[in-house]
C-alpha positions in Angstrom: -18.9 2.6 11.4 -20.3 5.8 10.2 -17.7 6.3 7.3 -17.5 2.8 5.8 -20.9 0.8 6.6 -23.2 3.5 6.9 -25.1 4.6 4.0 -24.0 6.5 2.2 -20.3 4.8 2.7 -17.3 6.1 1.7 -14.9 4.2 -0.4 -12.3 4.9 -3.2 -12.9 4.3 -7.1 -10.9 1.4 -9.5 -8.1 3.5 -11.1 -7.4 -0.2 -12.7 -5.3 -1.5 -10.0 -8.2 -3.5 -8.6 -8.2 -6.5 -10.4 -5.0 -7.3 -8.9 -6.3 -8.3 -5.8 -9.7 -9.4 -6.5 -8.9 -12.5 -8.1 -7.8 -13.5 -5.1 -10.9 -13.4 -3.4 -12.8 -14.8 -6.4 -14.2 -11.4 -7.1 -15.6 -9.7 -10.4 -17.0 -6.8 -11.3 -20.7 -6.9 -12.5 -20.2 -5.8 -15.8 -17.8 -6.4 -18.9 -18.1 -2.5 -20.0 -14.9 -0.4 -19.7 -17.2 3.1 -18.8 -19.3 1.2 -16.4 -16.4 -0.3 -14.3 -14.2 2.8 -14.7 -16.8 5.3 -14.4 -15.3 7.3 -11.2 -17.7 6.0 -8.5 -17.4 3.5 -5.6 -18.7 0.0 -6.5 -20.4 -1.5 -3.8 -21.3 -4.9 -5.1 -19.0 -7.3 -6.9 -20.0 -11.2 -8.3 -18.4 -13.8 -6.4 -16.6 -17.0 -7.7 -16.0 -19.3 -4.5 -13.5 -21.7 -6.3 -10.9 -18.9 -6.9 -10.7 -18.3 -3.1 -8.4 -21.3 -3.0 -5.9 -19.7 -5.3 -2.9 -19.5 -2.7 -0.4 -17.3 -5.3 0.0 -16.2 -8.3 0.6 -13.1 -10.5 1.3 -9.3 -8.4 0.7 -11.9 -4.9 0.3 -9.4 -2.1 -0.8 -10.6 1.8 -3.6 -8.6 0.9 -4.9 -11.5 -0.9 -5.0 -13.4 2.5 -7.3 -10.5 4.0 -9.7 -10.7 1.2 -9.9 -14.5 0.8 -11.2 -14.5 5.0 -13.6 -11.5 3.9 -15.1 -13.7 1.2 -15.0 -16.7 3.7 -16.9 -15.0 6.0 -19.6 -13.3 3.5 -20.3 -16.8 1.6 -20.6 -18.3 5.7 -22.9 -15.5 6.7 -25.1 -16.2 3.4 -25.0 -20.0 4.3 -22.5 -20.2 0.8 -25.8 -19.1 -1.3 -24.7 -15.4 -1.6 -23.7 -14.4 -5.1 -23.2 -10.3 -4.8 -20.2 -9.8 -2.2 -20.1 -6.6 -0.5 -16.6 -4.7 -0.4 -17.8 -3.6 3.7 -16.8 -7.0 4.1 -13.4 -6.2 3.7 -13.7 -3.2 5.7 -14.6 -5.0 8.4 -11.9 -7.2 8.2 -9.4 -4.4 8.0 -11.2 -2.8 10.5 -10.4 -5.7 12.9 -6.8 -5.6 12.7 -6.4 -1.9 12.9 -8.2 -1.9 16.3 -6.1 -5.5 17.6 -3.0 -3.4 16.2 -4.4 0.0 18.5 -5.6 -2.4 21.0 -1.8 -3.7 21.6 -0.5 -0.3 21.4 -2.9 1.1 24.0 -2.2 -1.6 26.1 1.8 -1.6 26.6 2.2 -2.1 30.4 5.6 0.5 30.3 2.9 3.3 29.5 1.7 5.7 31.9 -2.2 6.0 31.9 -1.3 10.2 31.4 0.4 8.6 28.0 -2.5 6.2 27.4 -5.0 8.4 27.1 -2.9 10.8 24.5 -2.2 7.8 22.4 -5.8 6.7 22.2 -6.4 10.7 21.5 -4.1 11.1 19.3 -5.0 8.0 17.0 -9.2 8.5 16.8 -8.4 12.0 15.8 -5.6 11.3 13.3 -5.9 8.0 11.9 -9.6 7.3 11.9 -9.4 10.5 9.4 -12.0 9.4 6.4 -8.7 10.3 4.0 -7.1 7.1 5.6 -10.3 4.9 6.7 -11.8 5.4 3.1 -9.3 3.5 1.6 -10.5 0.1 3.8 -13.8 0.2 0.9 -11.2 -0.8 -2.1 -9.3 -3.3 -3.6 -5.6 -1.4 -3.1 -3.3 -1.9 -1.0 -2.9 1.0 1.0 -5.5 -0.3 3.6 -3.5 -3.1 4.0 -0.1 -1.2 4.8 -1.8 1.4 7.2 -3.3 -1.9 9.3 0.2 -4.1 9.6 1.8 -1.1 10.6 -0.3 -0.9 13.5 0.1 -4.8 14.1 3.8 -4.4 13.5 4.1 -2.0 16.2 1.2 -3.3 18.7 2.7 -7.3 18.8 6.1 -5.9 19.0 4.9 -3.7 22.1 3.5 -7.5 23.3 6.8 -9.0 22.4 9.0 -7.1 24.3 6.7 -6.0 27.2 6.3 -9.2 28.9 8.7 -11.3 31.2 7.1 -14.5 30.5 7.8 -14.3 26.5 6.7 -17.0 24.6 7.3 -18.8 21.3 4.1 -17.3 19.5 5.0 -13.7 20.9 7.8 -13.8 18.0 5.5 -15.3 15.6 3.0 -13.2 15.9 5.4 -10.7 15.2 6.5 -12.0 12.4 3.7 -12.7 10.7 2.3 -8.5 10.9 6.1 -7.6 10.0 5.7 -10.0 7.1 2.4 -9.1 5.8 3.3 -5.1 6.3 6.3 -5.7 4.0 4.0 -7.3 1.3 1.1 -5.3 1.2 2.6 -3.8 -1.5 5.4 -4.3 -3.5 6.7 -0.6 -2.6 7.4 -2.1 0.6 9.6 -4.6 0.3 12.7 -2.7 0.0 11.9 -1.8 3.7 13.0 -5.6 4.4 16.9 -4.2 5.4 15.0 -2.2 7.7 13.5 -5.1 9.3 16.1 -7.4 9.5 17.5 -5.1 11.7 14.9 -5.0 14.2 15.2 -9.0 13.9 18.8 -8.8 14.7 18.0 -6.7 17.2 15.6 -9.6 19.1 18.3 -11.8 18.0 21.0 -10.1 20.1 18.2 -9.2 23.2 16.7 -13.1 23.9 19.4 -15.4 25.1 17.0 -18.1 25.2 18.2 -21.0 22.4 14.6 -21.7 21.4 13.5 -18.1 20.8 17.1 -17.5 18.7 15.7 -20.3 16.6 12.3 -18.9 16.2 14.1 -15.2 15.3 16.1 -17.0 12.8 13.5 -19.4 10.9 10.6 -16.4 11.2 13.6 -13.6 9.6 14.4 -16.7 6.8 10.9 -17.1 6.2 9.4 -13.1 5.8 12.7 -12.8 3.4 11.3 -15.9 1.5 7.7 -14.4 1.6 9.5 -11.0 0.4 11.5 -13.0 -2.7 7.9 -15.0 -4.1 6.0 -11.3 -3.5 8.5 -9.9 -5.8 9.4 -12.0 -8.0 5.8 -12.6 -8.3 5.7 -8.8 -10.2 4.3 -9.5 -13.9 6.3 -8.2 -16.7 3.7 -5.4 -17.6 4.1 -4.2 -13.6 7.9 -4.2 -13.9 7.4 -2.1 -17.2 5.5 0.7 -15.9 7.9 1.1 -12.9 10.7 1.5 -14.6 8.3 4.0 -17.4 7.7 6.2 -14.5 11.7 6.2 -13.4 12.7 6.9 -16.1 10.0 9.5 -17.8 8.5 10.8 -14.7 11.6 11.1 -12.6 14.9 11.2 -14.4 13.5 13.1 -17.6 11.0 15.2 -15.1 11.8 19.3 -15.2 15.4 18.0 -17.0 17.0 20.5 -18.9 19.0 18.2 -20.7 16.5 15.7 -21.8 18.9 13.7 -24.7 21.6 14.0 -22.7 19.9 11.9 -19.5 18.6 9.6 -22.3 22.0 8.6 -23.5 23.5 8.6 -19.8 21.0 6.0 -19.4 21.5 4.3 -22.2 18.5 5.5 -24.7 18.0 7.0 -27.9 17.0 10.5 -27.5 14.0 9.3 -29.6 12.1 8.6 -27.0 12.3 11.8 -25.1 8.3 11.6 -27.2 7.4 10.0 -24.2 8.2 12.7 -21.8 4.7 13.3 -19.7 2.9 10.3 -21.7 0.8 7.8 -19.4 2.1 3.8 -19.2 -1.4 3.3 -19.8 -2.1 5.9 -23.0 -1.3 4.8 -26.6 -2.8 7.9 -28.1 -1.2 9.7 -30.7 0.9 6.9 -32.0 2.8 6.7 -28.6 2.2 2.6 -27.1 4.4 2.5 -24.4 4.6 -1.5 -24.3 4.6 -1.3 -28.3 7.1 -3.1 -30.3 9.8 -0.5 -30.3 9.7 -0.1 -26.7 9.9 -3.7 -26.5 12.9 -4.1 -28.3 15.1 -0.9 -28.3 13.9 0.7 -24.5 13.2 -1.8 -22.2 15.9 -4.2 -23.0 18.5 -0.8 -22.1 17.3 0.4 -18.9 17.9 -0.7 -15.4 16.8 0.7 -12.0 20.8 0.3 -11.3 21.9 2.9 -14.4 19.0 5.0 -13.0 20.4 4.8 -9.3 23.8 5.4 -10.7 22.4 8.6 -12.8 21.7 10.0 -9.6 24.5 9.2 -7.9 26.4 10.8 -10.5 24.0 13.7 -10.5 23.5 14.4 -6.6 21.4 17.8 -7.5 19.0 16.1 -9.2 18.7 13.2 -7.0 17.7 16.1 -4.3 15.7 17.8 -6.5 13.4 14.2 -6.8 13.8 14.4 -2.9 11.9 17.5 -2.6 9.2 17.1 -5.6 8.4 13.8 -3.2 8.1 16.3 0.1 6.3 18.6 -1.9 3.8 16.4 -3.3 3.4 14.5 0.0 -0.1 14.1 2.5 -2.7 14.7 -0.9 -5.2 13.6 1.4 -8.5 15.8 0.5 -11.9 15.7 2.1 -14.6 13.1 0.7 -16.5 14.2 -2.6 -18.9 12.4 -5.1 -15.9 10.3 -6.7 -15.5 8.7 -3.1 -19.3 7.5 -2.9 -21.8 5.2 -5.2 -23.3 7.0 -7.9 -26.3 9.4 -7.0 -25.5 8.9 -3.5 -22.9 11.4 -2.8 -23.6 13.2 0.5 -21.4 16.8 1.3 -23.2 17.0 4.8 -22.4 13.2 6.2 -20.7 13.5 9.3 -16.9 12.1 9.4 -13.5 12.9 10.6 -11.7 15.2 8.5 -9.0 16.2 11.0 -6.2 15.4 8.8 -6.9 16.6 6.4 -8.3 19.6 7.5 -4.2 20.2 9.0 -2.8 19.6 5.8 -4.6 22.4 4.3 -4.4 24.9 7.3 -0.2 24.0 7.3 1.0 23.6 4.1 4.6 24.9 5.4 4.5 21.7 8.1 3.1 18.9 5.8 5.1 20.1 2.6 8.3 20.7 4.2 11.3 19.0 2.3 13.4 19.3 5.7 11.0 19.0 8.6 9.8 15.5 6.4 13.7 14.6 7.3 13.6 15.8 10.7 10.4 13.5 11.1 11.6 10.7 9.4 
C-alpha cells in the first residue's frame, strides 16, 4: 500500500515499451510531445478511450492486456463510466490481487507444517514485496505480469494437487495462471517445453478419464495461446531481437568481428553497427534503413546464431556468464522512479533485496552458484 498508492508512489518510467500494452486498455498518454512522454519520470495519469477495451488481440498481444482491460473496467465502473484521466494504481491494484491469491494458495498448502508456514509467509514479505519488484506493478511492462502468474502458477498447482476431492476447475485454474505466465511476455514462451512437462506429468498422475481430457484440451489450448502470442510479434519486434543477437551478443567483446559476420552470413560491413542502439539512427547508422532491409535482415536467423554457438562453445559460455554477471540490477528507488517534483529519498519501503544484492555481490553475481540455483 505504502509503495504503490501512497503518495508519493513509486512506479517505473516509459523506456517506449509502454504503448504496447496500453492500447489494450484504451489508454493514451496526455500529450503528443516526445520530451514530455519520455521525460524520465513516472506518469501517473493517462486519457482513457473505453471503445478500445474491447480489442481482444492484435499486434505484440500479451495476457497482460487481459489485466489491464479489467483495471480500466473497474476505473470507468468506479467513476460511474464518466471518468476520463485513468490512474495506472488501478493496475497496481489489480496485480496486487493476484500476487496475494497466488501467496494466499502457497501459504495455504495443507502438506505444510505451520513451522514452514510461517518461513514462507517470512520469507516472501521480506523478499518479494521488495519496492525493486513491487515498483514495477505502476507501469505498462510486463515484468509485473510475470512475477504475479508465477505465484499463481505455483499457488493453484499447490491447490491442484493438494486435495483428494480434485475437481475439473482445479486443472483449469491451473491452466489458465500457467498460460498467462507463459505470455506475459514473449521472452517466456520458449519456457512452454518446460510446461508441457509438468502437464504430462498430471497427465500420467490422474487416472480419472475426464481430468485426462481436461489435461489434454487445457495443454492444446496454452500451446494455441502461446502460437497467436508469438506469432502476434510485429515485424519491427522481431527486428530488434535479432539486432541485439546478433550485435549485442555474438559481435559483443569478439575478437574476430568479420569473421562472426561472415559465419553468420553478413558482410563485415556492418560490424558499423557494433554497440549502436535498434532505436538510434544517428550518424548515418538506421538500423531498420533500406540496407538493413535488404542485405541484413533477409541473411540472419536465430538458428545460424544458435548454430554459431554451438560451433563456438567458448563463446556461448562466455554469453552465459556476461548473463550471471549482469543479473539482479535491482537498485533502491530514486527520482526516475517517482512523478516529477515528488521524489521522496526518506519514504519508507522495503529495500531488503536489494540491499543483499549490494552487500553480496559474490552470491547474486555468481556464474556457477546461478547454476546450482537454477
Amino acid at each position: 500500500l505504502n509503495t504503490l498508492f501512497i503518495n508519493p508512489v513509486i512506479g517505473k518510467h516509459d523506456n517506449g515499451d509502454f504503448d504496447r500494452l496500453m492500447v489494450y486498455g484504451g489508454i493514451h498518454n496526455l500529450s503528443n510531445s516526445y520530451d514530455k512522454i519520455y521525460d524520465g519520470f513516472l506518469h501517473l495519469k493517462y486519457s482513457v478511450s473505453p471503445n478500445q477495451i474491447f480489442l481482444i488481440s492484435g499486434e505484440d498481444w500479451v495476457s497482460c492486456s487481459l489485466v489491464l482491460k479489467i483495471s480500466t473496467i473497474i476505473f470507468l465502473i468506479t467513476h460511474s463510466f464518466a471518468g476520463k484521466l485513468f490512474d495506472i494504481r488501478y493496475l497496481a491494484f489489480m496485480y496486487s490481487i493476484i500476487f496475494l491469491i497466488g501467496t494466499f494458495l502457497i501459504i495455504n498448502y495443507k502438506k505444510f507444517s505451520k513451522p514452514l508456514k510461517i518461513t514462507a509467509g517470512i520469507y516472501i514479505l521480506l523478499f518479494f514485496t521488495s519496492t525493486c519488484y513491487l515498483e514495477y506493478f505502476n507501469s505498462f511492462f510486463g515484468e509485473p505480469g510475470t512475477f504475479v502468474f508465477f505465484f499463481l502458477i505455483i499457488g493453484t498447482y499447490l491447490h491442484l494437487i493438494e486435495k483428494e476431492d480434485v475437481k475439473k476447475r482445479d486443472f483449469i485454474y491451473f491452466f489458465i495462471a500457467s498460460g498467462c505466465f507463459l505470455t506475459a511476455k514473449s521472452q517466456n514462451i520458449p519456457m512452454l517445453p518446460f510446461m508441457l512437462i509438468i502437464y504430462i506429468g498430471l497427465f500420467i498422475s490422474y487416472k480419472n478419464l475426464s481430468f485426462k481430457k481436461t489435461i489434454i484440451i487445457g495443454s492444446i489450448i496454452v500451446t494455441l495461446v502461446c502460437s497467436v502470442s508469438l506469432t502476434s510479434l510485429t515485424k519491427t519486434i522481431n527486428e530488434n531481437n535479432i539486432y541485439q543477437s546478433g550485435f549485442s551478443g555474438v559481435l559483443r567483446d569478439s575478437k574476430t568481428t568479420e569473421k562472426d559476420l561472415n559465419e553468420v552470413g553478413l558482410n563485415k560491413k556492418f560490424k558499423v553497427f557494433i554497440g549502436h542502439s535498434f532505436y538510434n539512427t544517428d550518424n548515418g547508422l538506421d538500423p531498420t534503413g533500406e540496407d538493413m532491409l535488404k542485405n541484413f535482415y533477409p541473411h540472419i536467423s536465430n538458428w545460424k546464431i544458435l548454430f554459431f554457438y554451438l560451433k563456438h562453445p567458448s563463446r556461448m559460455w562466455q554469453k552465459i556468464v556476461d548473463a550471471a554477471n549482469s543479473n539482479y540490477e535491482l537498485d533502491k528507488p530514486y527520482i526516475c522512479n517517482f512523478v516529477k517534483d515528488e521524489y521522496s529519498p526518506n519514504k519508507k519501503v522495503n529495500t531488503f533485496r536489494s540491499f543483499l544484492i549490494k552487500k553480496f555481490p559474490a552470491v547474486h553475481h555468481n556464474v556457477y552458484g546461478f547454476i546450482i540455483f537454477s
